[in-house]
N, C-alpha and C positions, 0 to 999 in steps of 0.2 A: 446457328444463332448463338450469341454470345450472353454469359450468363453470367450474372455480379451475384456476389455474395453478401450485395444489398436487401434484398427483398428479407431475408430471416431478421436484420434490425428495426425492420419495420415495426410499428407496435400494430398488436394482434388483439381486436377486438375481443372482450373476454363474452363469451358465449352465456347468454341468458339464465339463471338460475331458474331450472321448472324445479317447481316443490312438487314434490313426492304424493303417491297417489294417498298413503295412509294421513299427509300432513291437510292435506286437501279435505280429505274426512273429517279428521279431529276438527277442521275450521270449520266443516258445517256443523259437525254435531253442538258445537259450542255453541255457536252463532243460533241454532234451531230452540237450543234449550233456554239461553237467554230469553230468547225471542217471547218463547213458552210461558218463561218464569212473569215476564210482564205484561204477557195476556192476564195468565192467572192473576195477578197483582190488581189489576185495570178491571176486572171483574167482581162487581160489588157484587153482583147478586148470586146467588147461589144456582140458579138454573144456569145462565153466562157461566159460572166457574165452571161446573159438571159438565159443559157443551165446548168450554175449551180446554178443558183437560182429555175429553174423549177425543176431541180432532188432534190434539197434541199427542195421543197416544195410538192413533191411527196411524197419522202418516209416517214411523218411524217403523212400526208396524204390517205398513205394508214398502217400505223399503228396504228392509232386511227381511230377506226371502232364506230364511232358516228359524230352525227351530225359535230361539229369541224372539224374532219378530214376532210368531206366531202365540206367543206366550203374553207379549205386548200388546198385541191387536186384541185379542179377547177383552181384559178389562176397559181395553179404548173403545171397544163399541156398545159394549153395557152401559157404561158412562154418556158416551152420544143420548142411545135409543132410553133413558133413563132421566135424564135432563128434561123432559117437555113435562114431565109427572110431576118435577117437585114445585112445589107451590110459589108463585113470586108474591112482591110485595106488591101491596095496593098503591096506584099514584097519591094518595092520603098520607102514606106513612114516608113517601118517598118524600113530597112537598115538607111536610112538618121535619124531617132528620135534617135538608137544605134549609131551612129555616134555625135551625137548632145549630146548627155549624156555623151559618153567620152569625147571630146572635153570640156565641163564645167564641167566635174570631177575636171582639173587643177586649176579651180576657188574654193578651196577648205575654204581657210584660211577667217579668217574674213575680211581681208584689201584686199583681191583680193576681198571677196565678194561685198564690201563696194564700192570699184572702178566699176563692173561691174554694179550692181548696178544704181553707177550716170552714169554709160554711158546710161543702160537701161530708166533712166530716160529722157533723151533727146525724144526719139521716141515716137508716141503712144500706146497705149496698145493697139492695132488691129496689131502693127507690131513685139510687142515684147512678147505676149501673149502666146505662146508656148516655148520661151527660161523660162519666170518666170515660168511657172507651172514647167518645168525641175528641175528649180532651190528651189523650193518650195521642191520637193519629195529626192531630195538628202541632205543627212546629211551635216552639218559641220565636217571640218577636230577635231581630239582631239585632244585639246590641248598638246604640250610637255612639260615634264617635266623642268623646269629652271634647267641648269647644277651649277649656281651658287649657289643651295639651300639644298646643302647640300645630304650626302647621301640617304635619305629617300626621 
């Protein structure tokens, strides 16, 4: 059989890149901790945090079967079995803080903030220490566009 010295200029599909088994790791690990960080974040109440910071400290835990893991699984299961004890909030307090957050939604703009603000400043901070933190965790309004500036 006759044989051409065709076939070598052929183009030769370039072979799939597998990522590496450590690169595979580092992506879960990242991807898990993220994950973690915005449980924790999502979790207002203090029992929820303690119950996902233990399961976040579990499964890492019981995934790394050496020493480490086992140094991590301890405080992840104190943190689990610890979590049902601590005290939650009453649905009273929960209703009145969602009450309390829409109500200073209206204080949006920087000149209302500005005003509430010097009123908050007249009280102590034993009395007004739950409106600031409110107002701390909510955004400012965005700016609008100036209608005078043209169409852009």
């Amino acid at each position: 059989m006759w044989r051409s010295a065709e076939p070598a200029l052929l183009p030769v599909p370039p072979r799939p890149l597998r990522p590496t088994r450590s690169a595979v790791r580092r992506a879960l690990r990242t991807a898990f901790l993220l994950a973690l960080l915005g449980l924790v974040r999502l979790a207002g109440n203090l029992r929820w945090r303690a119950a996902v910071l233990g399961a976040g400290l579990i499964i890492p835990g019981v995934l790394a079967r050496n020493l480490v893991g086992h140094v991590i699984l301890l405080p992840g299961l104190m943190a689990l079995f610890y979590a049902p004890f601590l005290p939650g909030e009453p649905h009273a307090v929960r209703v009145r803080q969602a009450q309390l957050r829409r109500e200073l939604g209206a204080y949006s703009t920087p000149a209302h903030r500005r005003d509430l603000e010097a009123i908050l400043d007249r009280y102590p901070d034993g009395d007004t220490g739950e409106l600031r933190a409110i107002l701390a965790t909510q955004p400012p309004a965005p700016r609008l566009r100036d209608p005078g500036m043209g169409p852009y």
